[in-house]
N, CA and C atoms of all chains as a GROMACS GRO file, in nm:
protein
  501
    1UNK      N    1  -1.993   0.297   8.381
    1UNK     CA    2  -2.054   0.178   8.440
    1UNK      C    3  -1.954   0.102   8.525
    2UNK      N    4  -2.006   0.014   8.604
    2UNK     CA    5  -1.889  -0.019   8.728
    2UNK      C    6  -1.976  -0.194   8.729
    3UNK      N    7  -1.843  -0.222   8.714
    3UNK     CA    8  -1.866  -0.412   8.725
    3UNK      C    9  -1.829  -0.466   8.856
    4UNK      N   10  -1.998  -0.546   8.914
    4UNK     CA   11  -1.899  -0.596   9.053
    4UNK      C   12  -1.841  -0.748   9.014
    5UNK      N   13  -1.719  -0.756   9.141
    5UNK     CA   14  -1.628  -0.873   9.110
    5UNK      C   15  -1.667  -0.944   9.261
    6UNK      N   16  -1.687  -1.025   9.230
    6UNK     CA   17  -1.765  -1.155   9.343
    6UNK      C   18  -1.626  -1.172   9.439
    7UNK      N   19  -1.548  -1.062   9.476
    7UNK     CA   20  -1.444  -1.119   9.559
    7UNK      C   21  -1.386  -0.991   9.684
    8UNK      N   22  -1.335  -1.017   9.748
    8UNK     CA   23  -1.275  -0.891   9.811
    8UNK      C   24  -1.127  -0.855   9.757
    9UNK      N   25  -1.100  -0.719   9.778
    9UNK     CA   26  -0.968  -0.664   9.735
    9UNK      C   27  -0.877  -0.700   9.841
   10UNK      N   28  -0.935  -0.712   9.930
   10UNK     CA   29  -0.847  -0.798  10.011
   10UNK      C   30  -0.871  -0.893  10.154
   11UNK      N   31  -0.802  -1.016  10.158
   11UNK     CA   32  -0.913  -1.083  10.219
   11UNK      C   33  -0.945  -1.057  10.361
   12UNK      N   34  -1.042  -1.078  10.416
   12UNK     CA   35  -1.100  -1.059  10.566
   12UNK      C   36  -1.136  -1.184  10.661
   13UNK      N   37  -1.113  -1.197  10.787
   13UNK     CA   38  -1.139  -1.278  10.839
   13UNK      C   39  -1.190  -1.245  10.970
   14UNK      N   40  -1.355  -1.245  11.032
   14UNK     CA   41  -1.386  -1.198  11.104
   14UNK      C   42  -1.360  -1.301  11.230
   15UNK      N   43  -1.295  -1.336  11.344
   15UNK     CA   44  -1.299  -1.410  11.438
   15UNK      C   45  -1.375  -1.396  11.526
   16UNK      N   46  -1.416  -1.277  11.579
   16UNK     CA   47  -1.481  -1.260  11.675
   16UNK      C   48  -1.567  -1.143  11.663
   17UNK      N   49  -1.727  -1.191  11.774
   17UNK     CA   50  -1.789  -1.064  11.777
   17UNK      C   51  -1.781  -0.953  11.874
   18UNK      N   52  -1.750  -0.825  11.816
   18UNK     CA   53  -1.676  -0.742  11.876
   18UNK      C   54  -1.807  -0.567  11.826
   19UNK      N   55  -1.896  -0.558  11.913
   19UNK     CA   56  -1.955  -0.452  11.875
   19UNK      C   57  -1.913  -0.304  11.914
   20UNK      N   58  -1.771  -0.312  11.942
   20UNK     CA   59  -1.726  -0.134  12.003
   20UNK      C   60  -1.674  -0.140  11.849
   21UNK      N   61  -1.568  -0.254  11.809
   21UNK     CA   62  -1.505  -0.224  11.681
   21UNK      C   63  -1.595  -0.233  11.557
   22UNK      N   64  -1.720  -0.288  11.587
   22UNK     CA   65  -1.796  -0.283  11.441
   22UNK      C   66  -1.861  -0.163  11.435
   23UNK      N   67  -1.915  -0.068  11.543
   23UNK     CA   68  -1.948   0.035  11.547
   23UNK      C   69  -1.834   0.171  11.496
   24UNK      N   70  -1.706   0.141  11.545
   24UNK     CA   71  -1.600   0.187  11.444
   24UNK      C   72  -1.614   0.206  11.267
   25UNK      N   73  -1.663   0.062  11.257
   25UNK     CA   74  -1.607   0.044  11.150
   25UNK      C   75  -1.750   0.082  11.073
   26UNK      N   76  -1.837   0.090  11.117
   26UNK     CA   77  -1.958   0.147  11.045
   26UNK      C   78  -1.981   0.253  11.012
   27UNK      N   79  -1.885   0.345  11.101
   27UNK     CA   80  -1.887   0.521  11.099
   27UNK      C   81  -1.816   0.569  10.969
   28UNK      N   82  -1.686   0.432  10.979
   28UNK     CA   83  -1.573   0.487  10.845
   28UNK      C   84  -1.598   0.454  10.733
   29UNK      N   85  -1.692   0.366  10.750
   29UNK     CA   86  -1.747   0.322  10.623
   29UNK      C   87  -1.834   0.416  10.539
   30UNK      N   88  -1.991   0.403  10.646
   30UNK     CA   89  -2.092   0.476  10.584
   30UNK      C   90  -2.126   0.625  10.668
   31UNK      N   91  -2.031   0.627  10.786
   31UNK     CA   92  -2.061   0.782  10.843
   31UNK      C   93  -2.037   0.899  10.754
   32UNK      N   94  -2.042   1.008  10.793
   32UNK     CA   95  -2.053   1.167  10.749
   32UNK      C   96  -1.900   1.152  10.716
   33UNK      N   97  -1.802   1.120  10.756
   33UNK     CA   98  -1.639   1.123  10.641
   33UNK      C   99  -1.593   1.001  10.644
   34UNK      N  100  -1.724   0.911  10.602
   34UNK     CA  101  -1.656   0.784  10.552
   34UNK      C  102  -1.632   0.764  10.400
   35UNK      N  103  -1.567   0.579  10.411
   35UNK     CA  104  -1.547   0.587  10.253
   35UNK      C  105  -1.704   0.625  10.138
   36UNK      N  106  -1.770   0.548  10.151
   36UNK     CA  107  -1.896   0.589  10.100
   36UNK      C  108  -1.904   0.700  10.075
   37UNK      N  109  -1.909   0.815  10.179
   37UNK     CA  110  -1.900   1.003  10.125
   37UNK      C  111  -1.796   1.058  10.061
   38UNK      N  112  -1.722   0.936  10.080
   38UNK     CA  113  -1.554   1.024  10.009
   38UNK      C  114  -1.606   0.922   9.844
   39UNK      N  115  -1.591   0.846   9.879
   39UNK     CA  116  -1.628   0.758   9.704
   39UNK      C  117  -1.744   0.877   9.622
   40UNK      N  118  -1.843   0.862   9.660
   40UNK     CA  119  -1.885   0.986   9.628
   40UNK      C  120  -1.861   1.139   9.562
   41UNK      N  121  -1.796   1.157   9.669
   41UNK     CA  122  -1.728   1.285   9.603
   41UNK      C  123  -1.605   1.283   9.532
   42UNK      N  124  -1.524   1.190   9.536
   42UNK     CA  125  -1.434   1.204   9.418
   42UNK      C  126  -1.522   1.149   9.229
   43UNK      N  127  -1.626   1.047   9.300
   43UNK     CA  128  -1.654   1.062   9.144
   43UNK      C  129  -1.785   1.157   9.096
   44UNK      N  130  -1.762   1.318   9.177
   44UNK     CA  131  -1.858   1.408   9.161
   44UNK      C  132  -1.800   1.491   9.076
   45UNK      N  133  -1.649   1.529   9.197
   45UNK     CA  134  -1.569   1.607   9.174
   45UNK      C  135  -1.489   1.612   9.022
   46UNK      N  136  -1.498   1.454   8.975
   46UNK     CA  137  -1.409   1.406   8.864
   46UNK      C  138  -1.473   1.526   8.746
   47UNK      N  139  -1.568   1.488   8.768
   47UNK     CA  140  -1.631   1.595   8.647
   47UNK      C  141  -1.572   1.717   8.565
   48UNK      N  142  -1.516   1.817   8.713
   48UNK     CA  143  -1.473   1.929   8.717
   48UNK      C  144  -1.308   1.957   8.707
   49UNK      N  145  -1.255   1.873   8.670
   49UNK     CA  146  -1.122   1.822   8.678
   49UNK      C  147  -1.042   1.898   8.568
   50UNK      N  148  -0.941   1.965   8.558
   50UNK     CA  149  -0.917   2.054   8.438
   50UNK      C  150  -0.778   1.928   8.359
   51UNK      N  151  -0.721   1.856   8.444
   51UNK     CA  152  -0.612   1.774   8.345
   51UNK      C  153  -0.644   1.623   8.343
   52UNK      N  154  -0.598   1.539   8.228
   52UNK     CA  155  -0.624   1.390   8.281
   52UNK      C  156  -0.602   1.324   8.406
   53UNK      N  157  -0.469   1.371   8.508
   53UNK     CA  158  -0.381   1.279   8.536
   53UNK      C  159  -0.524   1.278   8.694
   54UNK      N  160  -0.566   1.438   8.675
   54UNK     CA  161  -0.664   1.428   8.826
   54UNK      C  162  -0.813   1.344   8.806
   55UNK      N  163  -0.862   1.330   8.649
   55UNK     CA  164  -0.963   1.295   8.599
   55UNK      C  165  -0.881   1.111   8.642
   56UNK      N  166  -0.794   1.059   8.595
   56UNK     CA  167  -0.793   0.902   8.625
   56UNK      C  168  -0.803   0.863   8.791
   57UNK      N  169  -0.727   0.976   8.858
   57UNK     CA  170  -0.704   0.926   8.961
   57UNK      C  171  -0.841   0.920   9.073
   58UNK      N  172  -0.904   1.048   9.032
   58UNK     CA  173  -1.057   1.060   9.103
   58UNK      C  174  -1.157   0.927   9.063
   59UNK      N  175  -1.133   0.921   8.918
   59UNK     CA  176  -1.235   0.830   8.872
   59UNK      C  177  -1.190   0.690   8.990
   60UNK      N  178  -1.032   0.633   8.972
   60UNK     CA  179  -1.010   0.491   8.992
   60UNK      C  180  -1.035   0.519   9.117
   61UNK      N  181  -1.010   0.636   9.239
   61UNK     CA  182  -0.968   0.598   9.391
   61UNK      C  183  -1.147   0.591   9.410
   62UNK      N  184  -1.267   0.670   9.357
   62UNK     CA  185  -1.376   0.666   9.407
   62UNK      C  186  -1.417   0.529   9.362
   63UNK      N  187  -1.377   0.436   9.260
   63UNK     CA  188  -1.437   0.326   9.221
   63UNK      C  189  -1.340   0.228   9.345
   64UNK      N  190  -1.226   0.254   9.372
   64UNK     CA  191  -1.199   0.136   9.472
   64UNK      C  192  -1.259   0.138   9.648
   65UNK      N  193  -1.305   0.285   9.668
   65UNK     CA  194  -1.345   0.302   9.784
   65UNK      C  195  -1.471   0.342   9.792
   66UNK      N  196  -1.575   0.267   9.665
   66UNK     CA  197  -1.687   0.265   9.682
   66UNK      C  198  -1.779   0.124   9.712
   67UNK      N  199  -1.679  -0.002   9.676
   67UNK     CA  200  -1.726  -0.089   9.742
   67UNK      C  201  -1.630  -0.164   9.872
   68UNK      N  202  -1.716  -0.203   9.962
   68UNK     CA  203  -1.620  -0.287  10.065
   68UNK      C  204  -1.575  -0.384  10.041
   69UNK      N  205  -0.210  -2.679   8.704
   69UNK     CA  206  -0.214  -2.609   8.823
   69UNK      C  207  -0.329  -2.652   8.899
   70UNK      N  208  -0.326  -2.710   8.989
   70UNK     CA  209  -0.476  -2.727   9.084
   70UNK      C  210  -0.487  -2.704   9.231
   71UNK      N  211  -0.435  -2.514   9.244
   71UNK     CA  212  -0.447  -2.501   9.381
   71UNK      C  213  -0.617  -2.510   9.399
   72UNK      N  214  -0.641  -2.533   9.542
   72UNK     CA  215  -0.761  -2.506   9.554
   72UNK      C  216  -0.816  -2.410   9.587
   73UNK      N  217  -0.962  -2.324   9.627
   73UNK     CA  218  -1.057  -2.260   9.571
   73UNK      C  219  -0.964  -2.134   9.623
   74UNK      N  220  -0.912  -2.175   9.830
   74UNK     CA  221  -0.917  -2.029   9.852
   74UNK      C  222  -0.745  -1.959   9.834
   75UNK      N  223  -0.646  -2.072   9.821
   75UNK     CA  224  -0.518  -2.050   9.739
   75UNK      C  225  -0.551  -1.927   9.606
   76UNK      N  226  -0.608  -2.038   9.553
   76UNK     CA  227  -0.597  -1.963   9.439
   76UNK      C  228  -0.678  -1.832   9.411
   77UNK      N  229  -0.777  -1.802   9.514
   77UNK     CA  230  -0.834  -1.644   9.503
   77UNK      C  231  -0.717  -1.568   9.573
   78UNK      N  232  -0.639  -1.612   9.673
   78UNK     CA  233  -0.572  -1.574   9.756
   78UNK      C  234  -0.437  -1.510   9.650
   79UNK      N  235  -0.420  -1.624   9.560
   79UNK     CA  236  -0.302  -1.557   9.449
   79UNK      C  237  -0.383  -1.443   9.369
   80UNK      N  238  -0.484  -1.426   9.339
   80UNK     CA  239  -0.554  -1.367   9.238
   80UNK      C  240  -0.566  -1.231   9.306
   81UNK      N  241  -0.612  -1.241   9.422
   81UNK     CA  242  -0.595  -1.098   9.512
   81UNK      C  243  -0.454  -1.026   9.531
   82UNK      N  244  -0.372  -1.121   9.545
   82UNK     CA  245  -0.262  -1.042   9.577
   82UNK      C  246  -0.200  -1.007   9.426
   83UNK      N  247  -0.240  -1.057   9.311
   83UNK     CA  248  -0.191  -1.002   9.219
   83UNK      C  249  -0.274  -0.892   9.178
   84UNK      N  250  -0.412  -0.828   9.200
   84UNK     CA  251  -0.458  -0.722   9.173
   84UNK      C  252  -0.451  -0.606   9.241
   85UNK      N  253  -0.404  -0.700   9.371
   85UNK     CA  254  -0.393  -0.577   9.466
   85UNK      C  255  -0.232  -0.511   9.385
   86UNK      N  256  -0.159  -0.548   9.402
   86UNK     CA  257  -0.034  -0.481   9.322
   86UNK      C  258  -0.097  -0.402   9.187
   87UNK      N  259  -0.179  -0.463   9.081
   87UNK     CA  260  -0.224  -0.392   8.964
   87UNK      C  261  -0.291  -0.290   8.993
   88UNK      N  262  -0.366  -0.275   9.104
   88UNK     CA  263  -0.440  -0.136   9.161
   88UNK      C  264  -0.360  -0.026   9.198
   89UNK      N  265  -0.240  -0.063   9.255
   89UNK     CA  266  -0.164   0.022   9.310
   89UNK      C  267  -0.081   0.096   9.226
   90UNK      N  268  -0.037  -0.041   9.127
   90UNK     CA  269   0.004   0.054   8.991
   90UNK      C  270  -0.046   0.099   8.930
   91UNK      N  271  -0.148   0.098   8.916
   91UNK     CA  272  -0.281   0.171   8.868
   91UNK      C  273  -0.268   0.301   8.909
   92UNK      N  274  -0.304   0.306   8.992
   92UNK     CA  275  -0.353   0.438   9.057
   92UNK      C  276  -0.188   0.514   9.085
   93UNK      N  277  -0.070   0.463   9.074
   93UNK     CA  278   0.047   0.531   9.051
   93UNK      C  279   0.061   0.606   8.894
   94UNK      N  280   0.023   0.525   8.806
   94UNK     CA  281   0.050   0.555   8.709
   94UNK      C  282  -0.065   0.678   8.691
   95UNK      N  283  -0.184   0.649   8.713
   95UNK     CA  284  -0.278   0.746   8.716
   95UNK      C  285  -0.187   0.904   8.669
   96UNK      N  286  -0.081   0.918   8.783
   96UNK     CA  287  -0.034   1.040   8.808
   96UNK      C  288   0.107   1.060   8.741
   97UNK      N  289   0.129   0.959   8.691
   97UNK     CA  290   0.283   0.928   8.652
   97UNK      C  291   0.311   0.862   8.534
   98UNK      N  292   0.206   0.944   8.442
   98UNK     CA  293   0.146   0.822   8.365
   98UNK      C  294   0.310   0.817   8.220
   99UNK      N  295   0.437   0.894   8.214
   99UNK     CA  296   0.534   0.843   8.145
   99UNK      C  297   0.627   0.736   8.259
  100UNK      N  298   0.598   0.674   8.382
  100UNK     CA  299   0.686   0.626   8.417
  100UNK      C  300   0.696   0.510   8.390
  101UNK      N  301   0.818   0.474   8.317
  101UNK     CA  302   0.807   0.314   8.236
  101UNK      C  303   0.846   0.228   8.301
  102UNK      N  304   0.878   0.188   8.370
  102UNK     CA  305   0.944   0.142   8.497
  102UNK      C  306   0.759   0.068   8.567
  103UNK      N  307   0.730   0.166   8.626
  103UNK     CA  308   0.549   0.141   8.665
  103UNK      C  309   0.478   0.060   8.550
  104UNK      N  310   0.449   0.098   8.412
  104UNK     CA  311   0.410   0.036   8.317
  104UNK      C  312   0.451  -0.077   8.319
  105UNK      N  313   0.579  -0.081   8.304
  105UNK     CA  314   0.615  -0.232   8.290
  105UNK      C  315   0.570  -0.296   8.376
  106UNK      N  316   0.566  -0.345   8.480
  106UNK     CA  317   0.536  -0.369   8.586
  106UNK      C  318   0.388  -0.426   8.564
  107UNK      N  319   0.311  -0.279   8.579
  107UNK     CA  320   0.187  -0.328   8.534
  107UNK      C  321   0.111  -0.378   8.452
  108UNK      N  322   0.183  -0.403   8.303
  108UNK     CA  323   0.176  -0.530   8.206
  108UNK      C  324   0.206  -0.626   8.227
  109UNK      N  325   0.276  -0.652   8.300
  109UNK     CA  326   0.352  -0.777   8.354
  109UNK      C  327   0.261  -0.838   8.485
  110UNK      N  328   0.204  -0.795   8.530
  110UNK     CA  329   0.141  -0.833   8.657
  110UNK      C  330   0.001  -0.860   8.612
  111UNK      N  331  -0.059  -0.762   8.485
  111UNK     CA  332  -0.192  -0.740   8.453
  111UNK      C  333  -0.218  -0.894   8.339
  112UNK      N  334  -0.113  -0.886   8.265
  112UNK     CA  335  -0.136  -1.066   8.182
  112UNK      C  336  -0.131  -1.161   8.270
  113UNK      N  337  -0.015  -1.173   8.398
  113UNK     CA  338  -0.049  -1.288   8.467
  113UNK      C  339  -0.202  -1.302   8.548
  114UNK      N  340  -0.299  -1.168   8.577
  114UNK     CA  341  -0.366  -1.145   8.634
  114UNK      C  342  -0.511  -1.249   8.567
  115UNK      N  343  -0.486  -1.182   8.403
  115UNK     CA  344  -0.572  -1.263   8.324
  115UNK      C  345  -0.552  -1.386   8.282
  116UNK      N  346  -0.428  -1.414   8.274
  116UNK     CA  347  -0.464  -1.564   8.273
  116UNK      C  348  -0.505  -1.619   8.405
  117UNK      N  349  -0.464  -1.592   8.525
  117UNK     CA  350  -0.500  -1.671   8.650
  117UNK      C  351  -0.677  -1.655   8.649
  118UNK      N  352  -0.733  -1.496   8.637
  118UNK     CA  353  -0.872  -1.456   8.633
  118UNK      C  354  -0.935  -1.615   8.519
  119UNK      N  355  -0.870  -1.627   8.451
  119UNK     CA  356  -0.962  -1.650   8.312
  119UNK      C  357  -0.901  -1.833   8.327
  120UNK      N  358  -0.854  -1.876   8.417
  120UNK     CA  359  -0.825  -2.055   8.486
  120UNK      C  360  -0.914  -2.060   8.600
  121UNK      N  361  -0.918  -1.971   8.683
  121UNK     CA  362  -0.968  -1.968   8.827
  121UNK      C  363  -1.152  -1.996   8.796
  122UNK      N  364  -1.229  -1.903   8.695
  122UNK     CA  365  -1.359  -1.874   8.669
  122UNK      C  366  -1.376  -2.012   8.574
  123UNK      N  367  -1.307  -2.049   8.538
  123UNK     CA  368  -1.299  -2.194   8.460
  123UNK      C  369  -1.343  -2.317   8.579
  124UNK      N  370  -1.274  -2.321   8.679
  124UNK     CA  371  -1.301  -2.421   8.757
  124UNK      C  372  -1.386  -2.375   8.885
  125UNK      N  373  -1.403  -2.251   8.905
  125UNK     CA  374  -1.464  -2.178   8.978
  125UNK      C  375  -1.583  -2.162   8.958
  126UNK      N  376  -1.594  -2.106   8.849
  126UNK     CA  377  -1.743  -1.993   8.835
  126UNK      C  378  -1.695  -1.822   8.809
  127UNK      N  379  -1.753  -1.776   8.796
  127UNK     CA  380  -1.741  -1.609   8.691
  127UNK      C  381  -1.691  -1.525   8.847
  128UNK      N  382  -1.611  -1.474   8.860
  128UNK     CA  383  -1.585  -1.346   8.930
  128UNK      C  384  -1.704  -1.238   8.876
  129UNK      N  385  -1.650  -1.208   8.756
  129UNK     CA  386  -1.800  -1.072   8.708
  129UNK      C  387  -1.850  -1.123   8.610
  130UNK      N  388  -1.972  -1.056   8.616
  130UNK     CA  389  -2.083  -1.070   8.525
  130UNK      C  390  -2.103  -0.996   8.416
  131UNK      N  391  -2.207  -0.959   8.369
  131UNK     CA  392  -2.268  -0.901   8.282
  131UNK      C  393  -2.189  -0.906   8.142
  132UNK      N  394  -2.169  -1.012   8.129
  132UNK     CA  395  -2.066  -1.051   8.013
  132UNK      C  396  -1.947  -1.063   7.975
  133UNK      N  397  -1.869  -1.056   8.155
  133UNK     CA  398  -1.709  -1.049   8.113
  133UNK      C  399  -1.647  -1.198   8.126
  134UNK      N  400  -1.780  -1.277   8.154
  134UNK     CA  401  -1.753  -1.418   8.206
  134UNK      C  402  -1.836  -1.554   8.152
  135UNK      N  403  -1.826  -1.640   8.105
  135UNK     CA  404  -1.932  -1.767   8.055
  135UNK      C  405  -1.939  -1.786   8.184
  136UNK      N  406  -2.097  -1.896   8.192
  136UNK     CA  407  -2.085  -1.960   8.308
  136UNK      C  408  -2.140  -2.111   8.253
  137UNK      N  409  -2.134  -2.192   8.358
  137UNK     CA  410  -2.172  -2.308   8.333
  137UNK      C  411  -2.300  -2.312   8.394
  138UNK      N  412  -2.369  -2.466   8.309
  138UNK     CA  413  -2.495  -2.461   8.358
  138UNK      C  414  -2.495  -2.518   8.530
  139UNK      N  415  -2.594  -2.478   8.587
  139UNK     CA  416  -2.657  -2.379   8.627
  139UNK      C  417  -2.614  -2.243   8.618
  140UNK      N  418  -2.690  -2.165   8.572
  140UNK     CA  419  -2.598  -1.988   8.601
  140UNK      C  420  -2.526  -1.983   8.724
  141UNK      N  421  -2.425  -1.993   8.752
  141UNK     CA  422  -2.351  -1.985   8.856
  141UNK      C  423  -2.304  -1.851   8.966
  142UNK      N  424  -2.342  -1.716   8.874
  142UNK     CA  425  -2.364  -1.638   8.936
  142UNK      C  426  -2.450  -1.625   9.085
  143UNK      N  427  -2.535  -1.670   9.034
  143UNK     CA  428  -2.632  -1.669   9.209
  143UNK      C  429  -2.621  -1.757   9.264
  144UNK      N  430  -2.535  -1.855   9.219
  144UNK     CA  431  -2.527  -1.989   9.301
  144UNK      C  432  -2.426  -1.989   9.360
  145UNK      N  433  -2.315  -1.907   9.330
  145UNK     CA  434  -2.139  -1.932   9.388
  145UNK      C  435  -2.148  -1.836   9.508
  146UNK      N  436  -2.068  -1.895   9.642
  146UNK     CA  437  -2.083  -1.824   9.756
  146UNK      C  438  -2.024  -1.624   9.739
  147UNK      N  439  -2.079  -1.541   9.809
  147UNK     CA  440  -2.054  -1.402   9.823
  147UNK      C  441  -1.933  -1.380   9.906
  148UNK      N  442  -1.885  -1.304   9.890
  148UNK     CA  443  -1.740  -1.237   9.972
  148UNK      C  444  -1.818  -1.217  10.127
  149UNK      N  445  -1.952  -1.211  10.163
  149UNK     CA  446  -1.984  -1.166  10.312
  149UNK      C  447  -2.011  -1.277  10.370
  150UNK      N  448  -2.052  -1.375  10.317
  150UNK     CA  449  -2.086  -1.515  10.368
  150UNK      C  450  -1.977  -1.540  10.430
  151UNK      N  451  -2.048  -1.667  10.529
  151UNK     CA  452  -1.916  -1.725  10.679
  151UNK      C  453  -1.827  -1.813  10.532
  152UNK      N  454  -1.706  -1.737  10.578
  152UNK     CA  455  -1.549  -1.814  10.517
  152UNK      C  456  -1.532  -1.802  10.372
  153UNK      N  457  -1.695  -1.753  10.309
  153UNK     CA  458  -1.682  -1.785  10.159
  153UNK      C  459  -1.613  -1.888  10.088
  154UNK      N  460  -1.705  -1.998  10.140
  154UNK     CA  461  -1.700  -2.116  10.108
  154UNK      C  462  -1.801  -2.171  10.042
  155UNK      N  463  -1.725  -2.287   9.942
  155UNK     CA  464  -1.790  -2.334   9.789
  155UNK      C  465  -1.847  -2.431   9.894
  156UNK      N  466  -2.001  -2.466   9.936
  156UNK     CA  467  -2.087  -2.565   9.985
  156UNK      C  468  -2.080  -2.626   9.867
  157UNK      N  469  -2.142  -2.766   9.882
  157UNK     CA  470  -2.187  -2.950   9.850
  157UNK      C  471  -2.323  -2.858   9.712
  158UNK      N  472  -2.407  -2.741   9.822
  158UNK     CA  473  -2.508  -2.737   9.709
  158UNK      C  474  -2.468  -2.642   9.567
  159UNK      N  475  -2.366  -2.576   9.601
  159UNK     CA  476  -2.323  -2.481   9.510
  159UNK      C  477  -2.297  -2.484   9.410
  160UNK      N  478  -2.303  -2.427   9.280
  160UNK     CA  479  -2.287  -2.501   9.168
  160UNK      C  480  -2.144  -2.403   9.099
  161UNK      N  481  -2.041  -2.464   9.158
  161UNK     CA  482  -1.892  -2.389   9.151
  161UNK      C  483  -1.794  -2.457   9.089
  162UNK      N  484  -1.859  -2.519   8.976
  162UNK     CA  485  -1.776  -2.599   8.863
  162UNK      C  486  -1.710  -2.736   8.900
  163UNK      N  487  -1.667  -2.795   8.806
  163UNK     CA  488  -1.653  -2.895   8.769
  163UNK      C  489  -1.551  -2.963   8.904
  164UNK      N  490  -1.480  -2.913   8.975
  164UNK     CA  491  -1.397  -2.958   9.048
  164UNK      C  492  -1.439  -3.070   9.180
  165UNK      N  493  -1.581  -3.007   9.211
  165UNK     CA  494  -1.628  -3.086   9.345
  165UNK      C  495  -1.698  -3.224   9.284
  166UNK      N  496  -1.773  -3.220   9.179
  166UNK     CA  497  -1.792  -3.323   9.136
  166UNK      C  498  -1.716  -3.480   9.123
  167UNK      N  499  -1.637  -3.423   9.055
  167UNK     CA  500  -1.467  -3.596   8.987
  167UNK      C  501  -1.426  -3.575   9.132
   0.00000   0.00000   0.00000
């Protein structure tokens, strides 16, 4: 189970509207090898994991790069 | 201590951001004591700041890792996407805006 925290991991400050860079940033996010598909697959992959050290690290990196 | 709202998320971030990192070091490294330490040391100051901040704040998380005050403050305290994520006049984000 995954608890959300009412805050960002780190903070953001949008100044300006800028639609070449938000279109960037929409691809890496939720495109075909963004974080979203990679969050995903590491906590698919975790499953199949033969030692702990790959089972913590899949579990924690897909839980930090599954929310923005 | 009475930094205000965005100080003090601002300390609270930068101390988890370090606990993540050791986190996810240790993940792989998990006899290095050196890292451990570290990340006990960073992870108690983390909770006490977490567990002062949601006191005068309102709950970071929910589903029971947090009291809230009346009004449930969960749906009332501003979101990380909102402009500036800022505690508004109507918000009900503890005791501080009131006195």
């Amino acid at each position: 189970m995954w608890i959300y925290e009412k805050k960002l991991e780190y903070p953001v400050k949008v100044s300006s509207c800028n639609p070449t860079l938000a279109s960037l940033i929409i691809e890496q996010f939720g495109g075909a090898d963004g974080e979203l598909a990679a969050a995903l697959r590491y906590l698919t992959q975790v499953w199949t994991m033969p030692i702990p050290q790959a089972k913590a690290i899949l579990t924690d990196i897909g839980t930090e790069e599954l929310v923005p | 201590m009475n930094m205000n709202r965005k100080d003090f998320l601002r300390k609270i971030q930068e101390l988890e951001f370090a606990v993540i990192e050791l986190n996810l070091f240790l993940d792989t490294h998990p006899s290095h004591q050196q890292a451990l330490a570290d990340y006990n040391r960073l992870t108690q100051e983390l909770m006490n700041a977490k567990i002062m901040y949601e006191r005068q704040y309102g709950p970071l998380t929910n589903f029971g890792y947090a009291p809230s005050q009346y009004p449930w403050q969960w749906a009332l305290t501003p979101w990380p996407w909102e402009d500036d994520y800022e505690c508004k006049e109507d918000m009900a984000c503890g005791y501080m805006k009131k006195s």
